[in-house]
Backbone as ProteinMPNN parsed JSONL, in Angstrom:
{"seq_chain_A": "XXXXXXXXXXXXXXXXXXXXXXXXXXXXXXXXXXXXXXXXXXXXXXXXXXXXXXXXXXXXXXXXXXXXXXXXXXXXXXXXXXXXXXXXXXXXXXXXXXXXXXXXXXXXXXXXXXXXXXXXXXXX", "coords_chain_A": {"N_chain_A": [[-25.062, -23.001, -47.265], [-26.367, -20.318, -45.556], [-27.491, -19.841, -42.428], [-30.965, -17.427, -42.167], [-31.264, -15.073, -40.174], [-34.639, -13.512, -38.429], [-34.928, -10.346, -37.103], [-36.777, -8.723, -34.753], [-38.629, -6.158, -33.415], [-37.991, -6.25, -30.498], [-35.583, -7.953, -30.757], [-33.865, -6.331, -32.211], [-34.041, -4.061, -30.164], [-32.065, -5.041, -28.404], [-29.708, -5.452, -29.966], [-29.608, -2.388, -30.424], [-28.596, -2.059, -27.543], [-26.364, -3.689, -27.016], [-26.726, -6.323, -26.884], [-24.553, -9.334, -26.559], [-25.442, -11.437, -27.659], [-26.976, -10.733, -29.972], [-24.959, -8.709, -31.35], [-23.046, -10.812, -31.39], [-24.242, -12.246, -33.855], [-24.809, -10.184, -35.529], [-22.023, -9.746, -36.527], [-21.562, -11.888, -37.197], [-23.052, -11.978, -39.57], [-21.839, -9.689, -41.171], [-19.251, -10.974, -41.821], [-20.044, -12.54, -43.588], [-21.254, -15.319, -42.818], [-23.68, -15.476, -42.184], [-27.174, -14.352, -42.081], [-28.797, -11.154, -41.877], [-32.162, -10.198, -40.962], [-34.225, -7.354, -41.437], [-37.296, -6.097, -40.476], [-39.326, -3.782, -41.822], [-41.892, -2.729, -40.862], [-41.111, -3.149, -37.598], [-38.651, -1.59, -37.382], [-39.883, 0.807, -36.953], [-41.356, 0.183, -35.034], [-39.136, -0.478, -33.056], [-38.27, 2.209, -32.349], [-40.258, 3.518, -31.436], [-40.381, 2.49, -28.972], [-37.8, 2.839, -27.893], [-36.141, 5.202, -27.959], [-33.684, 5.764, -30.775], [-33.094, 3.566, -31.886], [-34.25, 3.43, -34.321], [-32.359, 4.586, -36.108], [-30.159, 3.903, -35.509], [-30.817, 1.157, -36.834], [-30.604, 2.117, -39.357], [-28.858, 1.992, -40.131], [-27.065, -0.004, -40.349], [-25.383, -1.727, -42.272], [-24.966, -4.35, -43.042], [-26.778, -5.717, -42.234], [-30.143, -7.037, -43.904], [-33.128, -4.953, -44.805], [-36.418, -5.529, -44.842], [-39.332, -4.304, -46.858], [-42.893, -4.139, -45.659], [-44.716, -5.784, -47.783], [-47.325, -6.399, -50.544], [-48.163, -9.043, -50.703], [-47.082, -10.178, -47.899], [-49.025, -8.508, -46.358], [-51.268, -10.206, -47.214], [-50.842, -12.542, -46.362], [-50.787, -12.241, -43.581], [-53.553, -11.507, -43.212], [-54.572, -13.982, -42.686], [-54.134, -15.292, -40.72], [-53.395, -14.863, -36.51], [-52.283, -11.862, -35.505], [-51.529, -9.407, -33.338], [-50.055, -7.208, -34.171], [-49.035, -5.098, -36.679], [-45.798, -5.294, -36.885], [-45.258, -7.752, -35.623], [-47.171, -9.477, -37.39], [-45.91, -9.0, -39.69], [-43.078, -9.99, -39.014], [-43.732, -12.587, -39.174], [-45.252, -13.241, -41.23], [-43.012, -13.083, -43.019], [-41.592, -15.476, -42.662], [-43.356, -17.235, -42.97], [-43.64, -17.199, -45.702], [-40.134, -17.696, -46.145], [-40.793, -20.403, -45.359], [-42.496, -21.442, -47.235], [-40.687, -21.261, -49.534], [-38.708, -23.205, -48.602], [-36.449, -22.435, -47.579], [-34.115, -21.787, -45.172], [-34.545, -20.194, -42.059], [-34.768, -18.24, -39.228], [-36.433, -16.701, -36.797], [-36.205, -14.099, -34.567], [-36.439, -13.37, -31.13], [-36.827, -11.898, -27.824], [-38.955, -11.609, -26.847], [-41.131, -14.064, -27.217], [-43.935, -14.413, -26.631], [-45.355, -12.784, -28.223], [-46.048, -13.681, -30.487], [-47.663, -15.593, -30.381], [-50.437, -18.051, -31.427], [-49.516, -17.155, -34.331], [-48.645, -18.729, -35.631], [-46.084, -19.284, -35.586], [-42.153, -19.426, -33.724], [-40.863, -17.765, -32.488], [-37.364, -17.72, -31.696], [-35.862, -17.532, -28.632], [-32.857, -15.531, -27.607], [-32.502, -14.799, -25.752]], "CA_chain_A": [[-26.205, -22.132, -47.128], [-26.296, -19.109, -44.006], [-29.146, -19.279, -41.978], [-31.011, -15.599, -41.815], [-32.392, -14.553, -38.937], [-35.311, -12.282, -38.865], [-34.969, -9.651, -35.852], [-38.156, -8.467, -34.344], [-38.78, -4.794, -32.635], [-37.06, -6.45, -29.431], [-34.386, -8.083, -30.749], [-33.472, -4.535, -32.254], [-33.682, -3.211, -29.191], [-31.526, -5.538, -27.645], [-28.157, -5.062, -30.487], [-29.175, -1.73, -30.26], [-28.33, -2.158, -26.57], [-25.736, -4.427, -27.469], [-26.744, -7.302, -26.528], [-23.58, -9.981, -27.318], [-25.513, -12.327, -28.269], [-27.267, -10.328, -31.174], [-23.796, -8.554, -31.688], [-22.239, -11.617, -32.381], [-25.047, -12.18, -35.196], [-24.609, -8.914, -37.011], [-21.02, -9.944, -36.861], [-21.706, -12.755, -38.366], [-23.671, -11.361, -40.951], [-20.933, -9.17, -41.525], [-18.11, -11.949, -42.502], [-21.216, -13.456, -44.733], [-21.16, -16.277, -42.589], [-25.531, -15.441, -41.757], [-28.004, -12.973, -42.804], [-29.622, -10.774, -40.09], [-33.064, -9.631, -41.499], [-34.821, -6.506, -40.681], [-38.305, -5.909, -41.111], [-39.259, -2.521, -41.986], [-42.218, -1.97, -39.821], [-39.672, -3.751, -36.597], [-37.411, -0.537, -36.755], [-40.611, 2.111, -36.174], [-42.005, 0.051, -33.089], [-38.756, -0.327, -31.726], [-37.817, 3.12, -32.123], [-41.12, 3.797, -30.488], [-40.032, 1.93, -27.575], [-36.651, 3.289, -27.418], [-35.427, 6.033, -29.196], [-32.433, 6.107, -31.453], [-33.034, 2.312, -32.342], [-34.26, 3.299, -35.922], [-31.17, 5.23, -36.644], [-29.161, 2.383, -35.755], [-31.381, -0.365, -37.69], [-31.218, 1.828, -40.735], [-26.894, 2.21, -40.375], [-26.817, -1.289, -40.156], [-24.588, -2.323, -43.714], [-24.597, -5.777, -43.156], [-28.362, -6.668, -42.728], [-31.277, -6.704, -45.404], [-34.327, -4.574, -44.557], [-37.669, -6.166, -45.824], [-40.463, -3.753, -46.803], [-43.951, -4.967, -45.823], [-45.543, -5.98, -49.045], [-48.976, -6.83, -50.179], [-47.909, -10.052, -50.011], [-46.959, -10.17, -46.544], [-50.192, -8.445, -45.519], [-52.605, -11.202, -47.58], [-50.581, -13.893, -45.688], [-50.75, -11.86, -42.154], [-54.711, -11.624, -42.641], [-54.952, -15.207, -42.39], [-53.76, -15.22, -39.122], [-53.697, -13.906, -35.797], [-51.383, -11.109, -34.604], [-52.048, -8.32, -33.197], [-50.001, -5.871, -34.883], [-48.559, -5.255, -38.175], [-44.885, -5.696, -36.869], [-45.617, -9.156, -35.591], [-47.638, -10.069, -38.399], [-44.609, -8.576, -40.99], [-42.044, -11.068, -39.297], [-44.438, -13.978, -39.053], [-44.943, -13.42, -42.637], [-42.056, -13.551, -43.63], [-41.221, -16.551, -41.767], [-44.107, -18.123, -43.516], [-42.905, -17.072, -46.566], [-39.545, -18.762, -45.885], [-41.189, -22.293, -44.944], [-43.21, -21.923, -48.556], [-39.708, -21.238, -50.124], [-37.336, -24.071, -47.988], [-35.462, -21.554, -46.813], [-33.464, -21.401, -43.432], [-34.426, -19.053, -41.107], [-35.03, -18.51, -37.751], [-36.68, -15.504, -36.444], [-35.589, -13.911, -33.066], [-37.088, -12.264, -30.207], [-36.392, -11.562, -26.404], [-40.532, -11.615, -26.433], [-41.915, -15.152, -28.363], [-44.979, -14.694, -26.817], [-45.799, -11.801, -29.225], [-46.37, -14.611, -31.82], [-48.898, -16.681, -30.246], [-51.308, -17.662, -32.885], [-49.57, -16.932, -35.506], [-47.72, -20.287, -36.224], [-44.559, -19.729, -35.746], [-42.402, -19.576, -32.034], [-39.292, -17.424, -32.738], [-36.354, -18.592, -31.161], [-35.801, -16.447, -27.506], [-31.781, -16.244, -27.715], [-31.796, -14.168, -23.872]], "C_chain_A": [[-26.194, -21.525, -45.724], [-27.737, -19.289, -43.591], [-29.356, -17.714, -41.826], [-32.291, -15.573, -40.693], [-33.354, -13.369, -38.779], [-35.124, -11.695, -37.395], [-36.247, -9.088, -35.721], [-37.846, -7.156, -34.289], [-37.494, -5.195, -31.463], [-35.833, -6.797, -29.601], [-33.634, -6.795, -31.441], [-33.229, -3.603, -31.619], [-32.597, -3.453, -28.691], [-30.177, -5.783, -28.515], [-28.311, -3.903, -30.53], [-28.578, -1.45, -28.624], [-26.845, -3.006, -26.283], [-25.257, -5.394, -26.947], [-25.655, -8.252, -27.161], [-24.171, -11.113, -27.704], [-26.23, -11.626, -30.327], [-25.924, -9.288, -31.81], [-22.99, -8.906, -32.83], [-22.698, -12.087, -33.688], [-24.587, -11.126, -35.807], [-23.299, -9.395, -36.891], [-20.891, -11.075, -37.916], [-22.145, -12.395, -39.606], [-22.738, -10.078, -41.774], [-19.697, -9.848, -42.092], [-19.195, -12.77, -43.646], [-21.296, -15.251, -44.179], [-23.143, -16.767, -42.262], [-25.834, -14.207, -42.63], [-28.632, -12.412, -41.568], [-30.343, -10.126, -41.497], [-33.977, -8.389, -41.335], [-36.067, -6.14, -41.016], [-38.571, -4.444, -41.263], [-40.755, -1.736, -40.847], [-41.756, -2.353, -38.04], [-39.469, -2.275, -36.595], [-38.763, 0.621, -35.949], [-40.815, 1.876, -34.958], [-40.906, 0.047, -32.366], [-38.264, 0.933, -31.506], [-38.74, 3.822, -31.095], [-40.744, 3.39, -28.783], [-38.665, 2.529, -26.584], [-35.886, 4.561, -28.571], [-33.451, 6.212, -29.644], [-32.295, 4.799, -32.042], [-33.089, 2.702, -34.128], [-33.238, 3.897, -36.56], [-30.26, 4.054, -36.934], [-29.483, 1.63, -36.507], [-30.746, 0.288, -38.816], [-29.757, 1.733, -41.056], [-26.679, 0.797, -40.656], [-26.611, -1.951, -42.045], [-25.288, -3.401, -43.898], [-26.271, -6.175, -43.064], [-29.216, -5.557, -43.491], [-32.131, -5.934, -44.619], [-35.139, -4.867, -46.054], [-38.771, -5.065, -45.725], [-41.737, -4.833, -46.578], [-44.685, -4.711, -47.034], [-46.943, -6.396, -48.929], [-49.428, -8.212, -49.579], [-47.847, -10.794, -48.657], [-48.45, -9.52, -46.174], [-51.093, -9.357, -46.079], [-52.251, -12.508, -46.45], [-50.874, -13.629, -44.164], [-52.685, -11.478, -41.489], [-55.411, -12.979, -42.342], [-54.748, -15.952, -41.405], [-53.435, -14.328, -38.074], [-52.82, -13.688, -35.039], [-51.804, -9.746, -34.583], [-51.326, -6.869, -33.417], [-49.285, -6.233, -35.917], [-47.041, -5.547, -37.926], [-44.425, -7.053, -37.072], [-45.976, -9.939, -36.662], [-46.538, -9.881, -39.543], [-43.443, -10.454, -40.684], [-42.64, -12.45, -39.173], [-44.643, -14.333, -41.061], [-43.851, -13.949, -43.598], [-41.203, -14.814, -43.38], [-42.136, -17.699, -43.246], [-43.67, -18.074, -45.108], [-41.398, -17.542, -47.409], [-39.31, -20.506, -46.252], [-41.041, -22.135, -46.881], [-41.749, -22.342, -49.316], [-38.728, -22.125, -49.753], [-36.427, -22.712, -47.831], [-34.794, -21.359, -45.637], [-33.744, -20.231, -43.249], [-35.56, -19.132, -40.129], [-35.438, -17.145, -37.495], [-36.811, -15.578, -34.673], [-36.092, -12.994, -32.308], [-37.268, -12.234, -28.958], [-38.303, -11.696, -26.174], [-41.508, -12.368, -27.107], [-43.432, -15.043, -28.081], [-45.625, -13.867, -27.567], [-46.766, -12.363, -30.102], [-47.305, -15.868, -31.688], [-50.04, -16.48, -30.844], [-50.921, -17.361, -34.14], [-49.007, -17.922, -36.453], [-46.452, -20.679, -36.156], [-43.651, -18.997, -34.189], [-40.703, -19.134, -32.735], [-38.476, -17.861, -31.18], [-36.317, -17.203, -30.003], [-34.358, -16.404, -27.263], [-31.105, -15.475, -26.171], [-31.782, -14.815, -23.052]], "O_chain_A": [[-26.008, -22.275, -44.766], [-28.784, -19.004, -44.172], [-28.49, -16.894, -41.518], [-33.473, -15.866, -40.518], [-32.898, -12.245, -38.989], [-35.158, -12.51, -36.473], [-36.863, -8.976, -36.78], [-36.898, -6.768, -34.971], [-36.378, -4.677, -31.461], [-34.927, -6.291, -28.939], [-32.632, -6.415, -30.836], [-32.583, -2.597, -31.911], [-31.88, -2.497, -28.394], [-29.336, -6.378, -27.841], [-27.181, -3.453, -30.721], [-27.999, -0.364, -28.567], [-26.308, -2.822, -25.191], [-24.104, -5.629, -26.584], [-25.642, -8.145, -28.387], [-23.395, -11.952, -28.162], [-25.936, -12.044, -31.447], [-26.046, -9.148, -33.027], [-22.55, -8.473, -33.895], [-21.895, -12.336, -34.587], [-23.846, -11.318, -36.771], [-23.41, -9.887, -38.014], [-20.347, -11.142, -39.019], [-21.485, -12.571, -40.63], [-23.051, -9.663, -42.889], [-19.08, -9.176, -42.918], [-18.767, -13.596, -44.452], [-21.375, -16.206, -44.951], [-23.672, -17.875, -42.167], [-25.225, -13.471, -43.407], [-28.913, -13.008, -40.529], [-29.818, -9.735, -42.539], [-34.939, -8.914, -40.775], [-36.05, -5.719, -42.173], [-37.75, -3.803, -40.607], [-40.716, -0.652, -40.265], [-42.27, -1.572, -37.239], [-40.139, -1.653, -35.771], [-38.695, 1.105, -34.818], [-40.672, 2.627, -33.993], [-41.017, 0.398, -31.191], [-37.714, 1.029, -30.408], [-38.331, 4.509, -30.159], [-40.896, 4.031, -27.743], [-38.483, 2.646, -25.372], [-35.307, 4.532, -29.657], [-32.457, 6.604, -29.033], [-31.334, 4.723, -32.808], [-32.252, 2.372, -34.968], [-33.221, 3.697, -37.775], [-29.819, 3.498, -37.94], [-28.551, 1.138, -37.144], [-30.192, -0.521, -39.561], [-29.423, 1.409, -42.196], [-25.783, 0.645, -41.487], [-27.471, -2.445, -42.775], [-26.146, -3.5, -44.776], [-26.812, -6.917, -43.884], [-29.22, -4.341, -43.682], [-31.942, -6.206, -43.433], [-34.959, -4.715, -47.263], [-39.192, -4.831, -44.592], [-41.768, -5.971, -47.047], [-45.201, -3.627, -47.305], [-47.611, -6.657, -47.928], [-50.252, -8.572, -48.739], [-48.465, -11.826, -48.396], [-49.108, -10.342, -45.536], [-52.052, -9.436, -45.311], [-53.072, -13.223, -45.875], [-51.178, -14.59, -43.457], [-53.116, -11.295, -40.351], [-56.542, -13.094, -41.871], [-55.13, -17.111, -41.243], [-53.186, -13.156, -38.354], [-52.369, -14.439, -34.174], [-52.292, -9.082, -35.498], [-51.738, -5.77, -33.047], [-48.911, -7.382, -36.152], [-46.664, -6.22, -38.886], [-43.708, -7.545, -37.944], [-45.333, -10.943, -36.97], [-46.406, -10.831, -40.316], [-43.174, -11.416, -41.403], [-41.879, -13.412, -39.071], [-44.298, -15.258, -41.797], [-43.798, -14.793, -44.492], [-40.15, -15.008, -43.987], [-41.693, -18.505, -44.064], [-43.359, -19.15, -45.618], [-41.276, -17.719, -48.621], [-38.543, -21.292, -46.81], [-40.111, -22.467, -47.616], [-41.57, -23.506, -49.676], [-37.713, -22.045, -50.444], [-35.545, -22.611, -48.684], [-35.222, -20.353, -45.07], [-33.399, -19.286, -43.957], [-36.656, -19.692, -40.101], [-34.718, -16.303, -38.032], [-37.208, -16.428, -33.875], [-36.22, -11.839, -32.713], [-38.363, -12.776, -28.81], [-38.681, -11.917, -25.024], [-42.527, -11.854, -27.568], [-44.233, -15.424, -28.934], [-46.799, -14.222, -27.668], [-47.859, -11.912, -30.444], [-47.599, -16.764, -32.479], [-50.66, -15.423, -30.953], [-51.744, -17.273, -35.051], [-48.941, -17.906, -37.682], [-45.848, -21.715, -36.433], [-44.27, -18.159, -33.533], [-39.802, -19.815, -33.224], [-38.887, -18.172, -30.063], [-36.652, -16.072, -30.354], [-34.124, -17.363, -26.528], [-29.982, -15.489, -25.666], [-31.364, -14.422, -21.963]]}, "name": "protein", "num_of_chains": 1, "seq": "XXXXXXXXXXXXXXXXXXXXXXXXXXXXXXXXXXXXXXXXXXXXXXXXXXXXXXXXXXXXXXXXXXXXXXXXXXXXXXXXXXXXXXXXXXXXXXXXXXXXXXXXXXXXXXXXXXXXXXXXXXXX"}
């Protein structure tokens, strides 16, 4: 079983920057050895932040993009984040647990996720 990692806004920023440590993930996720996850509202904020990121997220073969569902927003009003990105990959995190599922969600900025239950992994 591959662990899948969910990427945030930042960590998006940071393979579109190309960071080697998130690199070597999409590489991985490219031999099918992981999953890199992408959330779908992730690519707008980080394109907001940096432009040309959402181009890159959406080229990106090898990882999944997750639409935010209703799902994901019933589970993201039951806790507290303060935007819908945050709340998307916390969701889906939680979503995860429910399911036993491996995965680790990643982000150059954990404190994003305070409050929401879950303390993505910081891999800078």
């Amino acid at each position: 079983m591959n662990l899948a990692a969910v990427l945030d806004r930042t960590a998006l920023i940071a393979l579109y920057r190309a960071d080697p440590f998130f690199t070597g993930l999409y590489i991985e996720a490219s031999r099918g050895t992981g999953r890199v996850i992408v959330p779908s509202p992730s690519v707008l904020a980080a394109e907001r932040q940096a432009t040309g990121v959402a181009r890159h997220a959406a080229s990106l073969r090898f990882a999944e993009n997750v639409p935010f569902t209703a799902g994901h927003a019933v589970d993201a009003m039951d806790r507290r984040a303060e935007d819908r990105p945050v709340a998307h990959v916390a969701a889906i995190a939680w979503h995860a647990v429910k399911a036993g599922e491996p995965l680790r969600g990643l982000s150059p900025e954990p404190e994003l996720y305070a409050g929401t239950g879950i303390t993505p992994l910081n891999p800078t």
